[in-house]
N, C-alpha and C positions, 0 to 999 in steps of 0.2 A: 703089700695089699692090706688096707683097713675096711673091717668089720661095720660100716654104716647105716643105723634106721636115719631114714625120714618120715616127718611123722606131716599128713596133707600133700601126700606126695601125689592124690588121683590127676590132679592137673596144675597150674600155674607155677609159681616157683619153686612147690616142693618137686612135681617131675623134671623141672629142669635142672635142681639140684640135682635129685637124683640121676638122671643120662648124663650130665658131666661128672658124676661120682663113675658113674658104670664105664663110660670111654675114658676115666683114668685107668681102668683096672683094680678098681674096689668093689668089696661084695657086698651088694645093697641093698638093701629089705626095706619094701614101702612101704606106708601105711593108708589105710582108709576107712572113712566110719563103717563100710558096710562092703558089701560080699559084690555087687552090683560094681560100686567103684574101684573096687580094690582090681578087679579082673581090669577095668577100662585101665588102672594105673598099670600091670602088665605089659598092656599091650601097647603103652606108649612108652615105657622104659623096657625094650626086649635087654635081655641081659641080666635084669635085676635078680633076684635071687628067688624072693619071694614074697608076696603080701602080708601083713599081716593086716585085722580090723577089730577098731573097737572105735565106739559113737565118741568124742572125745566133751560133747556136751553133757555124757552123766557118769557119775561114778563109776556104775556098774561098768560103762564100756570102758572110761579109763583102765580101772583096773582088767580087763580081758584085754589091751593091749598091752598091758606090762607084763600080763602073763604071758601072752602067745610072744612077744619078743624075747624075754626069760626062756621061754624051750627053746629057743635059738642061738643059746649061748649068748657068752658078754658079747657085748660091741666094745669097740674100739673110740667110739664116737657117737652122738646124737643129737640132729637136728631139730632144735622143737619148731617147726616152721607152721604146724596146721593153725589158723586161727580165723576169726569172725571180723567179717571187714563191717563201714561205717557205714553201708548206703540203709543199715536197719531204720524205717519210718517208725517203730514204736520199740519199747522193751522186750525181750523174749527172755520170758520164764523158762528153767528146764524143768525137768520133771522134777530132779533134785531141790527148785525152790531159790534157783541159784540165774541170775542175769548173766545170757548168754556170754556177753566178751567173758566178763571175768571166767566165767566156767570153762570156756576153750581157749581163752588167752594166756589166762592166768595159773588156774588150778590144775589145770591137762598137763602141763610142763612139770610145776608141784610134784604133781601126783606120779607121772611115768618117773621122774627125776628120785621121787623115794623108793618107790617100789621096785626099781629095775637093778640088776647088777651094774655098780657103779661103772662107768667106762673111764676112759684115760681123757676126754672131750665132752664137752657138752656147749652147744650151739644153741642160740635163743632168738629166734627172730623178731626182733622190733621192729621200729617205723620213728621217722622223723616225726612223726606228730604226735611223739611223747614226748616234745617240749610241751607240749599246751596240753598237757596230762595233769590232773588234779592230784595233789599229794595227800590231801586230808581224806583218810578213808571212813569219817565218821558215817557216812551211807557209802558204802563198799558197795551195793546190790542197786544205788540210783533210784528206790522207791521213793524218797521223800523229795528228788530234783526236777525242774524240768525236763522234759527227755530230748535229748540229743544224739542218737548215732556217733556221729564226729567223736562227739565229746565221749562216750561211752568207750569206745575204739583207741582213743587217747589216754584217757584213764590206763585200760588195760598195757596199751605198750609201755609206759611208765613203771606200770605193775611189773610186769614181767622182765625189762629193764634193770630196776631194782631186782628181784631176783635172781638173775644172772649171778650179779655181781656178789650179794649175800651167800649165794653157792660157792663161788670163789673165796668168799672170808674162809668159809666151814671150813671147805675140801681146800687147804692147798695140793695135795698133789694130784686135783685134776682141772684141766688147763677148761676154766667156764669165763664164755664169752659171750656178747650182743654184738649184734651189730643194725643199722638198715640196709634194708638192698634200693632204697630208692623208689619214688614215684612213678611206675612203669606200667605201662597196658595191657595186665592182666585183668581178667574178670574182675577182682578187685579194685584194682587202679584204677580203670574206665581207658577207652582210646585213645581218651586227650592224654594221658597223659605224659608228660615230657621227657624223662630220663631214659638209658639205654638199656633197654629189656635182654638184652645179650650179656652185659655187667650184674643184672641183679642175682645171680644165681653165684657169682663167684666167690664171691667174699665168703659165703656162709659154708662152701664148699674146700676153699683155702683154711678159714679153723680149725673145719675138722678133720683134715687128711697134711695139710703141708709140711715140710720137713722147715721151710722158709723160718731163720731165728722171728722175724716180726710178727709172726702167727702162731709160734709157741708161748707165749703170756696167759696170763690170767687176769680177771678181773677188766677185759677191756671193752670198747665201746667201737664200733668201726665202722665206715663207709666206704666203699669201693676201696680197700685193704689197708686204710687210714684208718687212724684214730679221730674220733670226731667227736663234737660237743654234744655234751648232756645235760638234762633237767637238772638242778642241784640237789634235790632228793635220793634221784637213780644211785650216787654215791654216798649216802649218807648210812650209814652202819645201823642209825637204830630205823629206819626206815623201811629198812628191808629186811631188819625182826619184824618190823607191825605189817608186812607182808607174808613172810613166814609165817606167824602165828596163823593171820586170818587165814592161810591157806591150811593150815594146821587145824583148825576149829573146823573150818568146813566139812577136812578130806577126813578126819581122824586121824591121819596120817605125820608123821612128824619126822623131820629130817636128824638125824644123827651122826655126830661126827665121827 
């Protein structure tokens, strides 16, 4: 039995991680920005262990989730699954000063990733549409671009992407991985869309709990339990220091081997 947070577990693919974590027979602690969603996350994972909450768009709540996870002992594993999808019509500022993807795509993961008792897993949730993710972060925050959604959304799964993997350089002895779960009809995705919404929850589920040798790795990239093709930055070593850093500048927080 493993120890597993998910983090955006109130609805979409983080609850479906989480209930296929919980009908494995793993003890799984969800996560939610606020006290309102965290109870709805309950009450659609019965079994789960327990909530935990912190807004994952500012500092302050990152860090109250790393800490109310921390009284919870280490995990075994963690999902970073919570994030900001594309359909945003303009930028959003957080209070931090910081454009939302980055701040819950990117920096949330950063951030619980430094702060938390390291586990033996770490899961990152991408998206295919960090091929057409910008690698030049000379505007990280998109103030000086046209604004884009898509493209915003892109960027970040890239980012985060890259980070995975630079976790993986750090930490060899803990097994950090990405993957995509596919274009599927959550709130997110919209109706139309076309992949198997029963498959997206399992890949990200299979890293962090399988005994499977193909799921004990590091540093991989995965689609429905395959390895699958990447941006050529996502792999690029100094790429995801100038991810590192800039997550470092922002959060104060800095990763240590």
């Amino acid at each position: 039995m493993a120890h597993v947070l998910v983090t955006g577990a109130a609805d979409g693919l983080g609850s479906m991680s989480a209930q296929l974590l919980v009908e494995q027979g793993h003890k799984v602690v969800l996560h939610a920005r606020n006290e309102s969603r965290a109870e709805a996350a309950l009450r659609r994972v019965p079994g789960a262990e327990t909530a935990i909450v912190g807004d994952l768009a500012t500092l302050g709540g990152m860090h109250e989730a790393a800490r109310r996870a921390n009284a919870l002992g280490r995990f075994d594993a963690v999902i970073h699954n919570a994030g900001v999808g594309y359909t945003k019509p303009k930028p959003v500022v957080t209070e931090d000063g910081l454009e939302q993807h980055f701040a819950v795509n990117v920096l949330a993961p950063y951030v619980l990733t430094g702060l938390m008792t390291r586990p033996d897993r770490l899961v990152y949730v991408g998206s295919g549409l960090h091929r057409g993710g910008r690698a030049d972060l000379t505007d990280s925050q998109g103030g000086s671009r046209p604004w884009s959604g898509i493209q915003a959304y892109s960027d970040s799964k890239l980012q985060v992407t890259a980070l995975a993997l630079h976790v993986a350089r750090m930490w060899p002895d803990v097994r950090s991985n990405a993957l995509e779960p596919g274009w599927v009809a959550t709130k997110m995705g919209g109706p139309g869309a076309p992949d198997d919404l029963s498959l997206a929850p399992v890949t990200q589920v299979w890293l962090a709990v399988s005994d499977d040798p193909a799921a004990n790795v590091t540093g991989g990239y995965f689609y429905h339990q395959q390895p699958a093709d990447l941006h050529p930055a996502a792999r690029d070593a100094a790429y995801g220091t100038e991810i590192a850093a800039l997550c470092a500048d922002s959060s104060g927080i800095t990763l240590t081997r």
